[in-house]
C-alpha positions in Angstrom: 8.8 10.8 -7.3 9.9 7.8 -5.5 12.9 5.1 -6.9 13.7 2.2 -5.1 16.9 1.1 -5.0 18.1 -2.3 -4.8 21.6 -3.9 -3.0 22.7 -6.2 0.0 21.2 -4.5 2.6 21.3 -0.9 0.8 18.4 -0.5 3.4 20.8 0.8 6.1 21.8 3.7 4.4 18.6 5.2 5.2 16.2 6.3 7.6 13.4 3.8 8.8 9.8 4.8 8.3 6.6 3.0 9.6 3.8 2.8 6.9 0.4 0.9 5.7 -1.5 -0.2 3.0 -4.9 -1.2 2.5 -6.6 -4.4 0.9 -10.2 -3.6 0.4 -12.1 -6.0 -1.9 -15.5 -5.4 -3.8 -18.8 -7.4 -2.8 -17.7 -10.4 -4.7 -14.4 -10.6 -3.0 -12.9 -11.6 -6.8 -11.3 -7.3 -6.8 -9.5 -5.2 -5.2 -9.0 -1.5 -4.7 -6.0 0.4 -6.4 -4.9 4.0 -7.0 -3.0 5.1 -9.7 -0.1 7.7 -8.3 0.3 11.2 -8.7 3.6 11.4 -8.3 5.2 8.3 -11.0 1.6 7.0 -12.6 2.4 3.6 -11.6 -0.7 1.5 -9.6 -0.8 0.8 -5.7 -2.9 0.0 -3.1 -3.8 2.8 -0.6 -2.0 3.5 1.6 1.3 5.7 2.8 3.3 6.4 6.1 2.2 6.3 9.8 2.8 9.5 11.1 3.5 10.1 14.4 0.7 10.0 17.4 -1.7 7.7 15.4 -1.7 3.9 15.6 -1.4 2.0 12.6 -5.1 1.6 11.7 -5.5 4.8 12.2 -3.3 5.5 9.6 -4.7 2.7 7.5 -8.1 4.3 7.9 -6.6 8.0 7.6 -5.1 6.9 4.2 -7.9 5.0 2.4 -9.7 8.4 3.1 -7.2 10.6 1.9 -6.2 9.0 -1.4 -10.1 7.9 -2.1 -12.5 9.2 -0.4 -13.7 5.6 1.3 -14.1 5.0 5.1 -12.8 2.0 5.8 -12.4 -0.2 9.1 -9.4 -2.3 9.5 -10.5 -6.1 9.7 -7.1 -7.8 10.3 -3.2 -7.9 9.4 -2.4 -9.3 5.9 1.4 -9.0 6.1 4.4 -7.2 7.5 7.0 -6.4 4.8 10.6 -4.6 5.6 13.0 -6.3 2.9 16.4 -4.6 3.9 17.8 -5.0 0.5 15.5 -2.2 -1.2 15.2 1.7 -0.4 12.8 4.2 -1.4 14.4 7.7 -2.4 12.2 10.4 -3.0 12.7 13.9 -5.0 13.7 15.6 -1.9 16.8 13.3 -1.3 15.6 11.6 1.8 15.9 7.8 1.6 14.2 5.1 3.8 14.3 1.6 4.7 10.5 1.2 4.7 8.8 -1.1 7.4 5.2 -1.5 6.1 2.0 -3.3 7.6 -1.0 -4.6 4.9 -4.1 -4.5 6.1 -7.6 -6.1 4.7 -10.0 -3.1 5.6 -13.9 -3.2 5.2 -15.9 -0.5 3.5 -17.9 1.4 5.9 -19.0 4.4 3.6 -18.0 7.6 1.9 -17.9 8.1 -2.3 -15.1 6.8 -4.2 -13.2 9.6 -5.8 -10.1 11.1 -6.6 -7.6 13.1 -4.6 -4.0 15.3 -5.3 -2.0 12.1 -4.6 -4.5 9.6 -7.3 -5.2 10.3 -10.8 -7.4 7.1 -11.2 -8.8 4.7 -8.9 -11.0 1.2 -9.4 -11.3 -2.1 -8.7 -9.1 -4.9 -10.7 -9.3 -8.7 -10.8 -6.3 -10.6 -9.8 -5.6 -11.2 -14.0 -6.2 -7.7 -15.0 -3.4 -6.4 -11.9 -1.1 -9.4 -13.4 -0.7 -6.7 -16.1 -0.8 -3.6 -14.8 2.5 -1.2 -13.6 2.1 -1.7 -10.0 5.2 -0.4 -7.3 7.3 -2.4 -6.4 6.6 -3.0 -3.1 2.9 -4.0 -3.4 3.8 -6.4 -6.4 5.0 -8.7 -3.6 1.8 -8.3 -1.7 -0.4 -9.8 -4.3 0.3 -13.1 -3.6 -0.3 -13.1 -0.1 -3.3 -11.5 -0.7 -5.0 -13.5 -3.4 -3.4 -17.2 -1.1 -6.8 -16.0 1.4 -4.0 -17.4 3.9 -5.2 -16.7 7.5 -1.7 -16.4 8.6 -0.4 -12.9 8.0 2.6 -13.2 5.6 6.2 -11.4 7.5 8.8 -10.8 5.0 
């Protein structure tokens, strides 16, 4: 299960990791995808870590699929988020200052569906995510992604 820890740049004491998430919104543009975790139950949008050999949409696109069973295309860059003053431990021990990339993505196919890392998934208005238990990190993305700014948001 993943914490994140918070400090003046508590960031530093771990190791950096490169990951994505994806905003894909439903015909109406007024929802957006989310995934309910596996591993602490709490709500995200897809996405996870960049591994290495595979550029950043790929791993956008690689994601959506894993976690949902959606093939997306990645449409442009939402954000770029590496706050230094929180770090992600998981069960294992390691810890990482996390550098991640948001990315509005377009539905080309596939069948919506669970997978061993989502125990629900749906679309959600902007109220109805106000309320639910969302992860830290993408709780900060919601506002950049509901401002339909053109400028990617880098914080």
């Amino acid at each position: 299960m993943a914490q994140y820890l918070y400090g003046d740049r508590i960031a530093a004491q771990g190791r950096l990791m490169l990951g994505c998430s994806a905003t894909l919104f439903d015909a109406t543009r007024s929802k957006l995808l989310l995934t309910r975790r596996t591993d602490n139950g709490r709500w995200c949008l897809p996405g996870g870590a960049v591994d290495a050999g595979e550029s950043v949409s790929e791993a956008c696109v690689r994601e959506v699929f894993e976690e949902t069973g959606l093939t997306v295309q990645v449409v442009r860059l939402l954000g770029i988020y590496s706050n230094p003053h929180r770090m992600v431990r998981y069960a294992d021990g390691n810890q990482y200052h996390v550098i991640s990339m948001n990315f509005e993505v377009a539905l080309i196919g596939g069948e919506l569906g669970l997978s061993n890392e989502t125990t629900e998934v749906g679309y959600f208005s902007q109220a109805e995510i106000d309320t639910m238990d969302l992860i830290d990190p993408h709780r900060e993305r919601m506002a950049a992604i509901w401002s339909n700014d053109s400028i990617p948001t880098i914080a």
